[in-house]
C-alpha positions in Angstrom: 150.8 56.0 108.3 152.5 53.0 109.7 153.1 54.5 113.1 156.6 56.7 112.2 157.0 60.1 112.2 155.3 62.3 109.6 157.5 63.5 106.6 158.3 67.2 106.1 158.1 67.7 102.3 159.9 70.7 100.4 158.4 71.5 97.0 160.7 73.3 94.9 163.7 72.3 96.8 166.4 72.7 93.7 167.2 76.1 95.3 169.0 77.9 98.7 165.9 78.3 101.1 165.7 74.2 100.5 169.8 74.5 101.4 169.6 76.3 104.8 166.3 74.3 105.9 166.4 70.9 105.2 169.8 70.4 107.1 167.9 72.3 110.1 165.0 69.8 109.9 167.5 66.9 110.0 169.2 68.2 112.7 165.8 67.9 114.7 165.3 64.4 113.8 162.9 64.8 111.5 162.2 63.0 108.1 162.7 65.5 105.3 161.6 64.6 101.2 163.4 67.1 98.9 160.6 67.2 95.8 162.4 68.8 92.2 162.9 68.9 88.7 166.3 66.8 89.9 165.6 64.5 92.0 168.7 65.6 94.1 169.0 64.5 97.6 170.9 66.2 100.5 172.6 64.4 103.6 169.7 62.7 105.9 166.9 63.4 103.3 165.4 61.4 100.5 164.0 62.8 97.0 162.0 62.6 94.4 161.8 63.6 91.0 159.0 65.6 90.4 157.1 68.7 88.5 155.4 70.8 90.4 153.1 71.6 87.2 152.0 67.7 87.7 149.1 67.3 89.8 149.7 63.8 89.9 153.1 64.1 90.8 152.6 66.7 93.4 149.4 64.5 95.1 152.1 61.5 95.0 154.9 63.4 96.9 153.2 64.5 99.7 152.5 61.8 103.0 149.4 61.9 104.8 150.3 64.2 107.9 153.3 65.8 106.9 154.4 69.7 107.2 154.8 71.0 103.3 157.0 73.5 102.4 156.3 75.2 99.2 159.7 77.0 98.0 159.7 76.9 94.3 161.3 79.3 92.1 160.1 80.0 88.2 162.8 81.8 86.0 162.0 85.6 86.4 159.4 86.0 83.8 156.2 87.7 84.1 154.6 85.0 81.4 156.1 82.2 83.0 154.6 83.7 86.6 151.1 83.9 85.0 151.5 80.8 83.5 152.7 78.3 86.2 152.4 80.0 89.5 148.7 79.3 89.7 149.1 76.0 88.8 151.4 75.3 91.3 149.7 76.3 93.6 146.7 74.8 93.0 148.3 71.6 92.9 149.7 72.5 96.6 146.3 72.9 97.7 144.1 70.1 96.3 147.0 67.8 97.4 147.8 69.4 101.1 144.0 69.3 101.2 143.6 65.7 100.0 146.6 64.7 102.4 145.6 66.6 105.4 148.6 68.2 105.1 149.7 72.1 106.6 151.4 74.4 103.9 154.1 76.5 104.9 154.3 78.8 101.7 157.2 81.1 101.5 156.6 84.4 99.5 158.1 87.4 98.6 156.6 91.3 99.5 155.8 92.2 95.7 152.1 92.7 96.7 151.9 95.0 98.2 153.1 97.4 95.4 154.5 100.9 96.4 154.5 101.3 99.9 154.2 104.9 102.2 156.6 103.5 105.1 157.3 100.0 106.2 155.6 96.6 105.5 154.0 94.7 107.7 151.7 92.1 107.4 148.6 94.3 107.9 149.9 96.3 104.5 147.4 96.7 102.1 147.9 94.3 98.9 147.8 97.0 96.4 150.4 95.5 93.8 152.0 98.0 91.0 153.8 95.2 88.5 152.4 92.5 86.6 154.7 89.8 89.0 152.9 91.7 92.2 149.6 91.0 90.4 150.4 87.5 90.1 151.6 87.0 93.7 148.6 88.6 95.3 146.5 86.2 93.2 147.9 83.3 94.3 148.4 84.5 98.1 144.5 85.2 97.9 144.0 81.2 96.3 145.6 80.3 99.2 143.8 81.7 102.1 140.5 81.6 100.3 141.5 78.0 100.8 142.3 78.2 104.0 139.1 80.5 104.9 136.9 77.7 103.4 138.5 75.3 105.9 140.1 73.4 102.7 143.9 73.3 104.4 145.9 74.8 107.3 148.4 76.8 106.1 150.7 80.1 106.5 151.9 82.5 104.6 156.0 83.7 104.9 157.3 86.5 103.0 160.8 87.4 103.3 162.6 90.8 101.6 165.3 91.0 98.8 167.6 88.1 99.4 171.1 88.4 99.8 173.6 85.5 101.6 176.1 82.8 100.6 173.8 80.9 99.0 171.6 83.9 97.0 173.5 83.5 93.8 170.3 84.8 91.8 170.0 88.2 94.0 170.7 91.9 93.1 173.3 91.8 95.7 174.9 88.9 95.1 175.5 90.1 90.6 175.8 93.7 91.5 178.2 93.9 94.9 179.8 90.7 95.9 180.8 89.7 92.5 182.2 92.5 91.2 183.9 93.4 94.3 185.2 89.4 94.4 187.0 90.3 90.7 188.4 93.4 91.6 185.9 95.7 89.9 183.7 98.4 90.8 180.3 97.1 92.3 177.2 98.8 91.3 173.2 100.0 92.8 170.3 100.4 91.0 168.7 104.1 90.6 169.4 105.3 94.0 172.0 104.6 96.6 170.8 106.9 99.1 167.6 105.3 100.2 167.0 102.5 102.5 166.5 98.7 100.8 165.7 96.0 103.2 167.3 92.4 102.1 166.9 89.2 104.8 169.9 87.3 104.9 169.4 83.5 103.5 170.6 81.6 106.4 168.0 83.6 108.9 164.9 81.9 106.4 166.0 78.2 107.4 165.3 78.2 111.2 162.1 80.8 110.9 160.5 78.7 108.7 161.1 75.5 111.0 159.6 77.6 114.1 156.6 78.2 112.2 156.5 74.8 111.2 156.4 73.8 115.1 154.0 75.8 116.7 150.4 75.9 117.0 149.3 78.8 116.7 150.8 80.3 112.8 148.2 78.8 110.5 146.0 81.0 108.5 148.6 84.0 109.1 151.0 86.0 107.1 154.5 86.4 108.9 157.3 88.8 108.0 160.4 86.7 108.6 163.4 87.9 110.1 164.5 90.9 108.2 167.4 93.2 109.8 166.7 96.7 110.7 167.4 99.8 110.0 168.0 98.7 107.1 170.9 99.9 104.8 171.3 102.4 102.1 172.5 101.1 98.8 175.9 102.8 100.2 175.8 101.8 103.6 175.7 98.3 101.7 178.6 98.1 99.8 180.7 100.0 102.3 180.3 97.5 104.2 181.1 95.0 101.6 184.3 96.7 100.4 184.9 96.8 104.0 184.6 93.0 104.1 187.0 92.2 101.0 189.4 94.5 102.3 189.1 96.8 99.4 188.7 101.2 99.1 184.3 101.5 98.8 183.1 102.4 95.5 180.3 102.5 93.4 178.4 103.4 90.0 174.6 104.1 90.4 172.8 102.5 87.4 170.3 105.3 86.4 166.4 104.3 84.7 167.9 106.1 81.7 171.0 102.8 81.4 168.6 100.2 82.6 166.0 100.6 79.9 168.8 100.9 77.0 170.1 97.9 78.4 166.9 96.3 78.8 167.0 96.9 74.7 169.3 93.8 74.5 169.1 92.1 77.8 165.9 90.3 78.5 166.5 89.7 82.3 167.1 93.6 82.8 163.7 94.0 80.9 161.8 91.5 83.2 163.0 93.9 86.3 162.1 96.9 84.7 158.9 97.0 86.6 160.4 96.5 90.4 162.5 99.8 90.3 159.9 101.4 92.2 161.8 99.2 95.2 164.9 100.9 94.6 163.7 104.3 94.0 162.3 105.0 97.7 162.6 103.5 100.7 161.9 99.9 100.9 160.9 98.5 104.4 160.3 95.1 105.6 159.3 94.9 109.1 159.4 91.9 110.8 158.3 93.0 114.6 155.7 90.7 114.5 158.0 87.0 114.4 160.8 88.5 116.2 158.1 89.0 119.5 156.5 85.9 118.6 159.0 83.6 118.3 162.1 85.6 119.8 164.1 85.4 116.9 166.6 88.2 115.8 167.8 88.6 112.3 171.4 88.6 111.8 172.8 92.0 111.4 173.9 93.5 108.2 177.8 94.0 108.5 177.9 90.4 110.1 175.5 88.8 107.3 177.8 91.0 104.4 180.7 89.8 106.0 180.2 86.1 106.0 178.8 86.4 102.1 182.0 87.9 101.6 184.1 85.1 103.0 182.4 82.5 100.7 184.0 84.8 97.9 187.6 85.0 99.1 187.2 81.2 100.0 187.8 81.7 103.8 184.8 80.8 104.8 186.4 78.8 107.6 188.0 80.9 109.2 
């Protein structure tokens, strides 16, 4: 180090957690690398062209110091998952290791499998799908690391995303863009139970809070996650509500899914994660609310902004 500030580095940063962080980190005066496939660069940061799968090009990207964000994305497929994801993170590891680096890793809740009541981070990590399988192995990689005093790092899970920027979520193909064309939006297998989603825009300051303190390392945190959470009509009531339109909806029974899986290979990759929509599905973020006093935004506010990027108002 030549006596600046250390670099806050986000792996995987091609997609919208990257979006609604780095500008936060910016804001604070902080020196933010953008590491993807792309190379692309957003206002105040610098990037680099890298692939994650490279160990090379992972140990290169990362400055001796700095706060590491892993965010990546793989296309939803189970192979791909079992393929890449425990290379990547690997290469996070030995390089945040090497580098004296802390890992901020954010996750996703599939786990801990079917779940009796709400998550927390106490839930037992009993996954159900082949994608849960792979997320608990690499969750494990991690703190195994972190137990062998390898790394400091932490563990952030968030819900179902939904948001301006969640373009690949269930929400954002099934409710906001049929509603945005004038057609009937849809749920999947039952709209009557509860579904927890955390709104995109909440993700960008909770994971700079954990960044900052002292105390998050070698935890799992829940962040901010709205509660109660909706039913799937609660959700596009709300959501008709926004676009100004009469609420509707068509419930997309197993019995359509798996004929459309037939033909469809993304529907057949999310075969597996109905059990979410088939009961209730609770995320409970208690814990980072008390600890860092930060509330989610609520649903009909969070639904209604998403819905103004739609109608192109968001301005207003």
């Amino acid at each position: 180090m030549n006596g600046t500030a250390a670099t806050d580095v986000l792996l995987g940063a091609g997609g919208s957690i990257a979006a609604v962080l780095a500008p936060i980190l910016v804001a604070r005066g902080r020196r933010v690398r953008l590491v993807s496939r792309s190379g692309r660069a957003m206002p105040g940061t610098t990037a680099v062209s890298a692939d994650l799968l490279d160990a090379r090009a992972v140990m290169d990207a990362i400055e001796e110091g700095s706060t590491v964000f892993l965010l990546a994305g793989l296309p939803y497929q189970a192979a791909v998952w079992e393929d890449q994801w425990p290379r990547i993170m690997r290469h996070a590891i030995d390089a945040c290791a090497a580098r004296s680096a802390r890992l901020v890793f954010f996750d996703n809740v599939y786990l801990y499998g079917c779940v009796d009541g709400p998550m927390t981070e106490d839930t037992p990590v009993r996954p159900c799908s082949r994608k849960g399988r792979i997320r608990a192995r690499i969750a494990d990689d991690l703190m195994s690391a972190v137990g062998a005093g390898r790394l400091k790092a932490c563990i952030a899970r968030a819900a179902d995303f939904y948001g301006p920027s969640a373009t690949n979520s269930i929400p954002h193909a099934l409710v906001f863009t049929p509603l945005a064309r004038g057609k009937r939006p849809k749920w999947l297998v039952d709209a009557f139970v509860p579904h927890s989603f955390t709104y995109v825009p909440d993700c960008g300051p909770a994971l700079a809070l954990l960044a900052d303190a002292d105390d998050p390392w070698g935890q799992v945190w829940h962040l901010p996650t709205a509660a109660p959470a909706p039913t799937g009509v609660d959700f596009v009531t709300l959501a008709a509500r926004a676009f100004g339109v009469a609420p509707g909806l068509t419930v997309l029974a197993p019995w359509m899914l798996r004929l459309t899986a037939l033909l469809n290979a993304t529907v057949r990759e999310s075969m597996e994660m109905l059990y979410q929509y088939d009961r209730p599905y609770l995320v409970d973020s208690t814990k980072f609310e008390r600890r860092f006093q930060l509330r989610p935004t609520p649903y009909d506010a969070g639904i209604t902004a998403t819905a103004r990027t739609f109608r192109g108002d968001a301005a207003s």
